[in-house]
C-alpha positions in Angstrom: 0.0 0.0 0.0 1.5 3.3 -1.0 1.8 5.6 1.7 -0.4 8.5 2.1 1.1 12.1 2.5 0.5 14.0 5.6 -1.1 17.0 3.3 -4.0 14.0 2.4 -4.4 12.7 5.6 -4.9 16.2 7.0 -7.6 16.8 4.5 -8.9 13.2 4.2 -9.7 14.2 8.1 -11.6 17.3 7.2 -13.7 16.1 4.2 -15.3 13.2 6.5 -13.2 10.6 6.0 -12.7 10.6 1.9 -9.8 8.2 1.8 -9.6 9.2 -2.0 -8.8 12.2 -1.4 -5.2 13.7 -2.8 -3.5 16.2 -2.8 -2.5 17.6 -6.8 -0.6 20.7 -5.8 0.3 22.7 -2.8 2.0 25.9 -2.6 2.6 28.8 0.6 3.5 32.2 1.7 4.4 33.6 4.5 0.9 34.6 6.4 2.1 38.0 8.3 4.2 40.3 7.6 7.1 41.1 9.8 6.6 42.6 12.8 3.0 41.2 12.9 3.5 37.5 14.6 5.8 36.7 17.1 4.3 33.9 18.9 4.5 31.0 16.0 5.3 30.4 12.7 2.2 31.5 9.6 2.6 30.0 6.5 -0.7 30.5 4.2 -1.2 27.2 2.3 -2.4 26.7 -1.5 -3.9 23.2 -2.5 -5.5 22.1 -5.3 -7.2 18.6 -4.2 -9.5 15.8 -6.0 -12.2 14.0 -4.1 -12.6 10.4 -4.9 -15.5 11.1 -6.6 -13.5 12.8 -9.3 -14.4 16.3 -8.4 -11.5 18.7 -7.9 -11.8 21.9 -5.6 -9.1 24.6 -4.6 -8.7 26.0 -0.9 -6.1 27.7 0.7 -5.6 27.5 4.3 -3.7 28.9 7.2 -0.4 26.7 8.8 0.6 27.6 12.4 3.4 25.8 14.2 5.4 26.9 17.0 9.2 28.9 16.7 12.1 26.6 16.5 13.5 25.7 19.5 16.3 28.3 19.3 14.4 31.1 18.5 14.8 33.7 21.5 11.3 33.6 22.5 11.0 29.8 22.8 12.0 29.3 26.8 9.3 31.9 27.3 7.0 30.4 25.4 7.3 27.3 27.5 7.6 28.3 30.4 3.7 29.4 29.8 3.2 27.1 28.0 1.9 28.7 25.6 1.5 26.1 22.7 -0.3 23.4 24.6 -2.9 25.9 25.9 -3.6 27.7 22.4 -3.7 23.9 21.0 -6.6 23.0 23.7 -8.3 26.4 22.8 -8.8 25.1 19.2 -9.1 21.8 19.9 -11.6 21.7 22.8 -13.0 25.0 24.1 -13.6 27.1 21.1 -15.5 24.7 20.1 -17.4 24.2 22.8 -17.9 28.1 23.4 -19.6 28.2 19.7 -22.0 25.7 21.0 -23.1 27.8 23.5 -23.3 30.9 21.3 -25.6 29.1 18.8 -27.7 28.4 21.4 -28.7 31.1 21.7 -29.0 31.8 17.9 -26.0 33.7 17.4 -24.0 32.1 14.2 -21.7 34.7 13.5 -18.4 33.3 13.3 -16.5 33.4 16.6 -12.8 31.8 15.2 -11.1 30.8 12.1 -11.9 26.6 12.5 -9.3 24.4 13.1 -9.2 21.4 10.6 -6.1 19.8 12.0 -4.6 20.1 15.6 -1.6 18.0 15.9 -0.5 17.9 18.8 3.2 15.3 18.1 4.2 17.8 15.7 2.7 21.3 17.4 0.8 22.3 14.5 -2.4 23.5 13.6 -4.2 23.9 10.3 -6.7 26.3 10.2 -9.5 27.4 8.0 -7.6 30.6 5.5 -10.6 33.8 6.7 -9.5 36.1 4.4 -11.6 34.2 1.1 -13.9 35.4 3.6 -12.7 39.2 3.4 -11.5 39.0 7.0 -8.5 41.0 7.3 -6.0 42.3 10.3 -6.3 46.1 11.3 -3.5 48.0 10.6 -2.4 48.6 14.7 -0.9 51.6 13.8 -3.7 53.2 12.2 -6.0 51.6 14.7 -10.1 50.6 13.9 -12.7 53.2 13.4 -15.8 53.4 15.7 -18.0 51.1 13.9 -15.0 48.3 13.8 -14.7 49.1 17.7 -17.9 48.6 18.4 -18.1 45.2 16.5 -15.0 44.3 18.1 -16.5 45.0 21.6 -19.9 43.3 20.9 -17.8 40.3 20.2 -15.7 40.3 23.1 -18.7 40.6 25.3 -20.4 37.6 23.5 -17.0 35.7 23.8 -16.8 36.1 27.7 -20.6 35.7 28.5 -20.1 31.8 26.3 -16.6 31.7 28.7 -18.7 32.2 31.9 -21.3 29.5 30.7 -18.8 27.2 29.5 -17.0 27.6 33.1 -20.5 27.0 35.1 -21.1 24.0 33.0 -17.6 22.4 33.3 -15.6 24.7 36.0 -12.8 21.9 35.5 -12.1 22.6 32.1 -10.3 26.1 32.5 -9.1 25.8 36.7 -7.4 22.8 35.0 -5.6 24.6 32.1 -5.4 28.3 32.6 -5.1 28.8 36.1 -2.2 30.8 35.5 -1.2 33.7 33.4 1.5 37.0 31.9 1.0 38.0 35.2 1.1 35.1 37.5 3.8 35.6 40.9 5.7 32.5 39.4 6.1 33.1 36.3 9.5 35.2 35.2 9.5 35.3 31.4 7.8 38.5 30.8 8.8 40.3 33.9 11.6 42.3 32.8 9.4 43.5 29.6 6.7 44.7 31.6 9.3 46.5 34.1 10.5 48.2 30.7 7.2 48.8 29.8 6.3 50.6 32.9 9.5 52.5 33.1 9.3 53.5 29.5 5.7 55.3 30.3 6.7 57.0 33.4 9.7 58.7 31.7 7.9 59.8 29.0 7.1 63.8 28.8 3.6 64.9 30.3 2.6 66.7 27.2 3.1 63.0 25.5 0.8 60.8 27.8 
């Protein structure tokens, strides 16, 4: 038996279990641009696939893995753990926090899905939003009120589903994310947020 690449397993997984599925051609691009992601690696993924019931179909989708291990962010990132935590967000309680949105008939879409979460490998394919005409605001520019407000109606909506999710299974997060940036015993960030602080108090009055 010839042995299946890992580009058709991952999509066998996501078009319910087509074992015909292959891949034809795959290409990728950075996802960010500099300056824009430091936390893991985003590669924006081209494929052209056929089903195995001869009918072909283009997608692209988003790549996430985590830095290489001697990138200088990586102790940091593991001493919070960071990877394991955003791979259980995906994988277990984003999911369950749109459940509890569409209960109560809201649909709008509360996260870019994840189609694969690997966890051997610390990699995560995710549905590509901007097919979608999602795009990042320019953080130097900053949003305008109407893009505020949405973004503020859907942080709301995201903590009242976190609240419910939390009542229904207070395990689930005391478990996982008891601890955070500023948590007593953990270091990493500490002498960026003591730069931080120092850099705001120095600055002029007429600045602030």
């Amino acid at each position: 038996m010839p042995k299946v690449k890992y580009s058709d397993s991952c999509l066998q997984l996501e078009f319910h279990k087509d074992d015909q599925l292959r891949v034809q051609k795959m290409c990728a691009k950075p996802a960010t641009g500099k300056g824009e992601n430091f936390v893991g690696v985003m590669t924006r993924i081209y494929v052209d696939f056929q089903h195995g019931d001869g009918t072909k179909q283009k997608q692209s989708y988003i790549l996430k893995q985590a830095v290489s291990s001697d990138a200088p962010q990586a102790k940091i990132f593991a001493e919070y753990d960071v990877y394991n935590r955003e791979l259980d967000m995906y994988d277990i309680v984003l999911p369950k926090m749109t459940k509890i949105l569409q209960e109560a008939a809201f649909n709008d879409k509360l996260m870019a899905e994840a189609i694969v979460v690997d966890r051997e490998r610390t990699v995560m394919i995710l549905e590509d939003l901007a097919p979608l005409r999602y795009t990042n605001a320019d953080r130097v520019k900053q949003l305008d009120m109407a893009h505020t407000k949405l973004v503020l109606d859907m942080m709301a909506k995201f903590h009242a589903a976190a609240i419910i999710l939390n009542q229904r299974e207070p395990d689930l997060l005391s478990r996982n994310y008891s601890s955070h940036f500023f948590s007593r015993g953990k270091k990493g960030y500490g002498q960026v947020f003591v730069g931080l602080f120092k850099a705001i108090v120095t600055l002029r009055p007429s600045r602030i």
